[in-house]
C-alpha positions in Angstrom: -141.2 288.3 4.5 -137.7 289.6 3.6 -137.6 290.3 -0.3 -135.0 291.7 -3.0 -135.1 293.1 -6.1 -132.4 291.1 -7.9 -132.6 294.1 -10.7 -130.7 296.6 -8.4 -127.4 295.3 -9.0 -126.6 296.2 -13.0 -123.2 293.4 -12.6 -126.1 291.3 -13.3 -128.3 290.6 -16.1 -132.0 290.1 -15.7 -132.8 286.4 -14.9 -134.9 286.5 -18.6 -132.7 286.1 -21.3 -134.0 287.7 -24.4 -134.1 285.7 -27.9 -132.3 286.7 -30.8 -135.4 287.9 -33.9 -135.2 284.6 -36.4 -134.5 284.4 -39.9 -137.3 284.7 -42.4 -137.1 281.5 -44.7 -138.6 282.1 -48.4 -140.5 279.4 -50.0 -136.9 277.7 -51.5 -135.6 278.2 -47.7 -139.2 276.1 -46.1 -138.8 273.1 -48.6 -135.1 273.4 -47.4 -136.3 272.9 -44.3 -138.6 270.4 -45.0 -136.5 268.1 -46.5 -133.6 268.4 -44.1 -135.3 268.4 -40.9 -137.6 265.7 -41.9 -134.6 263.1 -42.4 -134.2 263.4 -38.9 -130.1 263.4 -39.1 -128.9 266.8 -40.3 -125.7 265.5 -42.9 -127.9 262.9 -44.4 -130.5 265.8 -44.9 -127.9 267.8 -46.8 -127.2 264.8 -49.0 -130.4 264.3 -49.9 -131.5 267.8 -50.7 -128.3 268.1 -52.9 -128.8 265.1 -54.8 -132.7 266.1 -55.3 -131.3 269.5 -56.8 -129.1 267.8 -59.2 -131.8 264.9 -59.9 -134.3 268.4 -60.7 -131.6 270.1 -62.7 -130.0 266.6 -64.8 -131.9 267.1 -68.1 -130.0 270.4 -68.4 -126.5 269.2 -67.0 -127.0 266.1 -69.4 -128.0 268.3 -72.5 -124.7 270.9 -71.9 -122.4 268.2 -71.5 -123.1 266.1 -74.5 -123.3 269.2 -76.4 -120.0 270.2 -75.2 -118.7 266.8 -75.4 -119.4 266.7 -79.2 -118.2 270.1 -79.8 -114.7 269.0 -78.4 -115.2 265.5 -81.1 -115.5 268.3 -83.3 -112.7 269.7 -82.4 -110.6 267.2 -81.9 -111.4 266.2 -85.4 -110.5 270.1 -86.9 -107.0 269.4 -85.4 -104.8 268.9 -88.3 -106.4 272.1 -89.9 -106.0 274.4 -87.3 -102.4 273.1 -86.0 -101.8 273.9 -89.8 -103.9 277.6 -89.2 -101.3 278.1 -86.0 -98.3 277.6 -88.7 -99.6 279.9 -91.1 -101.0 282.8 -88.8 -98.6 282.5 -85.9 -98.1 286.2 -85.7 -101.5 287.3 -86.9 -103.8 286.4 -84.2 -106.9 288.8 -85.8 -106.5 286.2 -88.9 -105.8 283.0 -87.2 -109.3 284.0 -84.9 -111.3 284.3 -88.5 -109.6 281.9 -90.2 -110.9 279.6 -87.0 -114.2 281.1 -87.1 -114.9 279.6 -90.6 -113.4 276.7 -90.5 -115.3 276.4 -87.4 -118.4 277.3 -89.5 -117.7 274.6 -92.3 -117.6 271.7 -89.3 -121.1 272.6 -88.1 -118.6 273.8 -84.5 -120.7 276.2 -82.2 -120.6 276.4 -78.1 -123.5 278.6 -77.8 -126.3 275.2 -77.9 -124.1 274.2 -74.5 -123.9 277.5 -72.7 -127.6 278.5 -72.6 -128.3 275.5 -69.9 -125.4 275.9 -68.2 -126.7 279.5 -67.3 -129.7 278.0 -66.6 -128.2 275.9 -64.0 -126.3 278.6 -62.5 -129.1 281.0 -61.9 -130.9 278.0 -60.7 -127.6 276.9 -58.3 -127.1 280.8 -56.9 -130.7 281.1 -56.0 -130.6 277.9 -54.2 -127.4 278.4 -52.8 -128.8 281.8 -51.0 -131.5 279.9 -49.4 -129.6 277.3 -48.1 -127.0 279.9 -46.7 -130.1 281.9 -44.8 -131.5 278.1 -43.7 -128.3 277.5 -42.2 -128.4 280.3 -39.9 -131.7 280.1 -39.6 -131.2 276.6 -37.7 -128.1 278.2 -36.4 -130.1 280.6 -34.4 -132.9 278.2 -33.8 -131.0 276.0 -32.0 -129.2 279.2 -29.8 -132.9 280.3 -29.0 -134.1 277.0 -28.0 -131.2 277.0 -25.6 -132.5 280.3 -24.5 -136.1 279.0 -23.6 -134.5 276.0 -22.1 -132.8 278.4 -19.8 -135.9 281.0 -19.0 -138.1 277.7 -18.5 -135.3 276.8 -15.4 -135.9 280.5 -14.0 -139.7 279.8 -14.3 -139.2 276.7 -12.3 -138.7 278.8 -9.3 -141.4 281.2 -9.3 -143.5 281.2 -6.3 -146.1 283.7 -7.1 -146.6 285.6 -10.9 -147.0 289.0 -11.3 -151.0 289.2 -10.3 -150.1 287.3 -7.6 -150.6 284.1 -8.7 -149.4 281.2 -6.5 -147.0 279.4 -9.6 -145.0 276.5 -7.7 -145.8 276.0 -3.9 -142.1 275.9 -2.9 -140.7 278.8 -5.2 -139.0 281.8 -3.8 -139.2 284.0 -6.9 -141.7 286.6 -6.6 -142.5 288.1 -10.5 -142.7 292.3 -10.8 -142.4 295.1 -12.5 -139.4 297.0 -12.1 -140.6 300.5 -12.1 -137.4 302.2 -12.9 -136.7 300.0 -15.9 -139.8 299.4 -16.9 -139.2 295.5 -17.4 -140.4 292.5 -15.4 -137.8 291.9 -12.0 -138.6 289.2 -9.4 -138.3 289.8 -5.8 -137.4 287.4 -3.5 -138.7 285.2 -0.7 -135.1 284.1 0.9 -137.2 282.1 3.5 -138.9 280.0 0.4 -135.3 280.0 -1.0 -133.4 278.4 2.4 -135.8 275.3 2.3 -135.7 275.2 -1.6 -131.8 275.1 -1.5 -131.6 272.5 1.2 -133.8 269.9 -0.5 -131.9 270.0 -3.6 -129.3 267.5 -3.9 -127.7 269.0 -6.8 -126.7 271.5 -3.7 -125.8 269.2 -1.0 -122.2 269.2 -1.4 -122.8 273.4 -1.4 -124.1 274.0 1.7 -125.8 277.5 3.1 -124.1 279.1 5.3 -125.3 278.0 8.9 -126.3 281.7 9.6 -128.3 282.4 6.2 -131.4 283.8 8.0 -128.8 286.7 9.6 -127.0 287.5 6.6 -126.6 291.1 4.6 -129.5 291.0 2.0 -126.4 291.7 -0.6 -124.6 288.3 1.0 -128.6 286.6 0.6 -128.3 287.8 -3.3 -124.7 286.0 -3.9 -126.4 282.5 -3.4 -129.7 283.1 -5.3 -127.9 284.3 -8.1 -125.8 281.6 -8.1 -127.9 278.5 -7.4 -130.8 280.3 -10.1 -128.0 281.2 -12.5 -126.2 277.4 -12.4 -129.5 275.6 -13.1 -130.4 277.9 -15.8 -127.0 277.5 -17.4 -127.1 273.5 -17.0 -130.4 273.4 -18.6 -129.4 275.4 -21.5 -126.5 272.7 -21.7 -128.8 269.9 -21.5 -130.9 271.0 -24.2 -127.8 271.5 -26.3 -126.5 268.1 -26.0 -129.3 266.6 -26.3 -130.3 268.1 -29.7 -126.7 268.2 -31.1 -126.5 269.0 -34.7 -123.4 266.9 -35.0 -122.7 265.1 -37.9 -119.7 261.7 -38.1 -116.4 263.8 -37.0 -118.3 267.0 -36.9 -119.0 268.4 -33.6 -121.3 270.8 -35.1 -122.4 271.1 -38.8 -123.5 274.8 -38.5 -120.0 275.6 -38.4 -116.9 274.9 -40.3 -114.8 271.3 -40.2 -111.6 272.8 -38.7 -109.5 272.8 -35.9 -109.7 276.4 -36.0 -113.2 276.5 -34.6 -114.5 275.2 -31.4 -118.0 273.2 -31.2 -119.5 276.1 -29.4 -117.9 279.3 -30.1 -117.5 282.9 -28.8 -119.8 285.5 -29.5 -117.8 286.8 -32.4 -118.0 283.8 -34.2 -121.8 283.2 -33.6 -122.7 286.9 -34.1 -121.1 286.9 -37.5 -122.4 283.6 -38.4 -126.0 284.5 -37.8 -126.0 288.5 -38.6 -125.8 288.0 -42.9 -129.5 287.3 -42.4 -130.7 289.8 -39.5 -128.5 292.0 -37.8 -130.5 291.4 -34.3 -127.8 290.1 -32.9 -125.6 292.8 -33.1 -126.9 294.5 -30.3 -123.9 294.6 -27.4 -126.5 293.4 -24.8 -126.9 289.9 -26.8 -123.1 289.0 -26.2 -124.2 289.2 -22.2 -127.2 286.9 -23.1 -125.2 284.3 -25.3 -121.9 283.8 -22.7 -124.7 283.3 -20.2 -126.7 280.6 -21.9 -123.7 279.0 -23.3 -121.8 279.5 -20.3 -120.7 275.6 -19.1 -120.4 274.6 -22.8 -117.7 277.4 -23.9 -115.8 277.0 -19.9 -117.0 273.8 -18.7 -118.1 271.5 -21.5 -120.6 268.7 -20.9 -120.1 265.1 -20.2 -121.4 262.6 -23.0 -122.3 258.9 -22.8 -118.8 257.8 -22.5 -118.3 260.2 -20.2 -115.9 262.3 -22.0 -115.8 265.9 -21.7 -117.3 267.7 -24.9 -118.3 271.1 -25.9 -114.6 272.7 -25.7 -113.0 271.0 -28.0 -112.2 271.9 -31.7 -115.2 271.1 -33.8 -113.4 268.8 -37.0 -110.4 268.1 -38.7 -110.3 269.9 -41.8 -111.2 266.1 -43.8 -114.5 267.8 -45.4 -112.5 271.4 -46.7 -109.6 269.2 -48.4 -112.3 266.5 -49.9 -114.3 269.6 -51.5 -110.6 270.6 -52.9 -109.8 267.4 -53.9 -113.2 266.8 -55.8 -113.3 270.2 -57.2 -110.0 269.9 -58.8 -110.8 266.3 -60.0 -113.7 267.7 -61.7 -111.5 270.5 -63.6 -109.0 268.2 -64.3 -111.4 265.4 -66.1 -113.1 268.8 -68.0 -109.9 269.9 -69.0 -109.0 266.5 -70.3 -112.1 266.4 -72.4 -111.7 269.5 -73.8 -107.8 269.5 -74.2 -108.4 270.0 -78.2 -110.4 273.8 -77.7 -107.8 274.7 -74.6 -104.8 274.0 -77.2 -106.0 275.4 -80.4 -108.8 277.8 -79.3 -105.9 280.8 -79.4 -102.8 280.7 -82.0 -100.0 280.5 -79.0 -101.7 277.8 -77.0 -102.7 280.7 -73.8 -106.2 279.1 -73.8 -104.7 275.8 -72.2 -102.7 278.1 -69.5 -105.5 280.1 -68.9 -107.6 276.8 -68.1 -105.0 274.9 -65.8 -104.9 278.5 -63.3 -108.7 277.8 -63.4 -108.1 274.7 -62.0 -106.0 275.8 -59.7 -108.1 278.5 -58.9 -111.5 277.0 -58.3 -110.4 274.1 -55.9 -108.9 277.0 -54.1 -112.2 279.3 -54.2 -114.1 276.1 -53.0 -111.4 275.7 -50.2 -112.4 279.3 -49.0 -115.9 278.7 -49.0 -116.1 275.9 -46.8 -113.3 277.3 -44.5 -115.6 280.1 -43.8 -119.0 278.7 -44.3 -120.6 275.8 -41.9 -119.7 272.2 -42.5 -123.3 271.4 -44.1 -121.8 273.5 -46.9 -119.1 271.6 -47.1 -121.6 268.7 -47.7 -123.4 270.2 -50.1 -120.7 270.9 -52.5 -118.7 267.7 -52.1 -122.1 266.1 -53.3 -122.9 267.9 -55.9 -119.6 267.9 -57.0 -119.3 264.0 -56.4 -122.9 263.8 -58.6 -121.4 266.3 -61.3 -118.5 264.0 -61.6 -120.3 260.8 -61.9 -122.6 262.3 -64.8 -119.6 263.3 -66.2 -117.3 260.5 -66.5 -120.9 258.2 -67.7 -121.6 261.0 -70.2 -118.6 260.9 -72.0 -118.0 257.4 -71.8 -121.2 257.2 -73.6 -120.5 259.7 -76.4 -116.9 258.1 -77.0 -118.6 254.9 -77.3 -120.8 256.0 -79.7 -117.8 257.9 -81.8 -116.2 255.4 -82.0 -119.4 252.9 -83.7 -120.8 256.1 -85.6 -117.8 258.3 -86.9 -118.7 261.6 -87.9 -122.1 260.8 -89.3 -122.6 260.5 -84.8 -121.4 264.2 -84.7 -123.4 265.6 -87.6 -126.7 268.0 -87.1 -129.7 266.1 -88.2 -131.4 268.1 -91.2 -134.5 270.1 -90.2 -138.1 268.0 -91.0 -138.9 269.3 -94.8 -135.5 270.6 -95.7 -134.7 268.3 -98.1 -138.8 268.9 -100.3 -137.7 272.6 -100.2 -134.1 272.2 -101.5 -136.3 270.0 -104.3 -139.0 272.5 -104.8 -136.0 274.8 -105.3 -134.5 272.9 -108.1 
């Protein structure tokens, strides 16, 4: 029996392609998990989580916009009085801040009641945020190390006999070992196995043997078992890839940003530095050998779909999710700004409050753009939804309290007096 030890030639990597150490989810990043995976279809996952998350955290949002609301009816009302403060102390701003301050005092006018649950909310949002970052690349990587088994599982296909000598498949030619001088598994090979295997695949029969196989150079031999083991290895990684795609409407793949900057499947780089802000396993040089293998006809070739067009290389969006999280984000500073247009204009003596607020809402949409250039496009869905839900409460919220303004007067804005105050200011007299 004429064998070879495909491990003596280092141009070639080992037949096993190793997996790349998974992220560790935390018990926010498992309910993540839960509640995506179990909708079945990835971007109608992210939806739902997010709008969960906001349902969770409404009595909070509610409570800090009608607080805030009312402090800007407050405000709005204080208007006369501090325009007439700006006249008076327009080059004093240390007075015009106290002057403020009391008359601020006198009209019951306080932010601190709406800042506390917007905190809250925060804390609660960057927690949250972090484990839906680490579950991204967590089913980044997943789906990469599926691919990977998909890929070792073809090997395994054509193993005739296991390392104990195990008969494994009757017409395999791959003869499992240890590799002495690497200390690693290495297969052998039974080229006679291999000739008859080759023949009777018709994946093959358009790629011949050579008519002289049995007399060729053992080095010659290796060329066409590396090849033929190597192309069904890489096609079944492909196969499990589009057949799992984590694709999403337009986008190709959600684990990666909506742009035309970035291809569906991308190089090493990309993956690597997607993946390695949760483990840095991946950094290893040896991995970039293991990933252009298994995602070797999707990066060069592609893969044909149902329609039969070619996919894999192409771009992986259009950009249409990055410019709706601008566009919402700035919506949603614009309507704030609107509703708080009183404290922007009068909170400092020359007005810079309202220019300060109109960079921040240049700035934010801008910050948000960043974010989901750079992050996957399920991130993109995230904050387009909570966005899109912040907005909604907004506009109702305030619709409501203008409503009620506007039927009430000022007795609407008013603190109601403490149970009992009243029999103590009696006891008093």
């Amino acid at each position: 029996m004429g064998t070879l030890n495909l491990l003596q030639s280092t141009s070639f990597l080992d037949f096993a392609v190793d997996k790349i150490g998974m992220v560790n989810l935390n018990w926010i990043g498992k309910i993540i998990q839960w509640l995506i995976e179990g909708v079945g279809i990835i971007g109608l996952g992210v939806v739902l989580f997010t709008l969960i998350l906001k349902t969770v955290v409404l009595p909070l949002d509610v409570y800090s916009r009608v607080k805030t609301k009312k402090q800007a009816l407050v405000m709005e009302k204080m208007r006369p009085q501090m325009e007439k403060l700006q006249k008076q102390y327009a080059n004093d701003k240390q007075m015009y801040s106290q002057k403020v301050m009391e008359l601020q005092k006198q009209n019951g006018y306080s932010m601190l009641g709406a800042c506390l649950p917007m905190i809250v909310s925060l804390v609660i949002f960057m927690l949250v945020f972090s484990a839906f970052s680490t579950y991204s690349q967590y089913a980044n990587l997943n789906t990469y190390n599926n691919m990977v088994d998909s890929y070792n599982a073809s090997v395994q296909t054509y193993v005739l006999k296991d390392k104990d000598g195990n008969t494994v498949h009757e017409d395999g030619f791959l003869i499992e070992t240890v590799d002495v001088s690497l200390g690693d598994k290495a297969y052998l090979v039974d080229f006679a196995s291999f000739e008859n295997y080759y023949k009777n695949d018709p994946l093959t029969a358009d790629k011949p043997l050579a008519e002289n196989f049995s007399a060729l150079k053992e080095s010659e031999k290796q060329v066409y078992v590396k090849n033929y083991v190597r192309e069904h290895a890489r096609k079944s990684a492909a196969d499990y890839y589009r057949k799992n795609k984590n694709n999403f409407l337009w986008v190709k793949n959600i684990w990666y940003p909506d742009s035309l900057l970035n291809k569906e499947i991308p190089n090493f780089s990309k993956f690597s530095s997607a993946v390695s802000r949760a483990t840095g396993s991946a950094n290893d040089a040896s991995y970039e050998e293991y990933y252009n293998e298994v995602t070797y006809y999707l990066r060069n070739h592609g893969y044909e779909n149902s329609s039969g067009k070619i996919e894999g290389k192409v771009f992986n969006g259009y950009f249409v999710l990055i410019v709706l999280a601008i566009g919402l984000m700035f919506l949603q500073q614009f309507i704030m700004m609107r509703s708080q247009k009183a404290t922007n204009e009068l909170g400092t003596v020359d007005g810079s409050g309202a220019k300060t607020n109109k960079w921040m809402m240049i700035l934010m949409p801008i910050i948000y753009g960043v974010f989901s250039f750079f992050y996957s496009a399920a991130f993109s869905i995230y904050m387009i939804t909570n966005t899109a839900f912040s907005l909604i409460t907004t506009v109702v919220i305030n619709k409501i309290l203008d409503a009620c303004y506007k039927k009430y007067g000022d007795e609407f804005l008013r603190k109601k007096p403490k149970k009992g105050a009243n029999n103590r200011k009696r006891l008093k007299r």
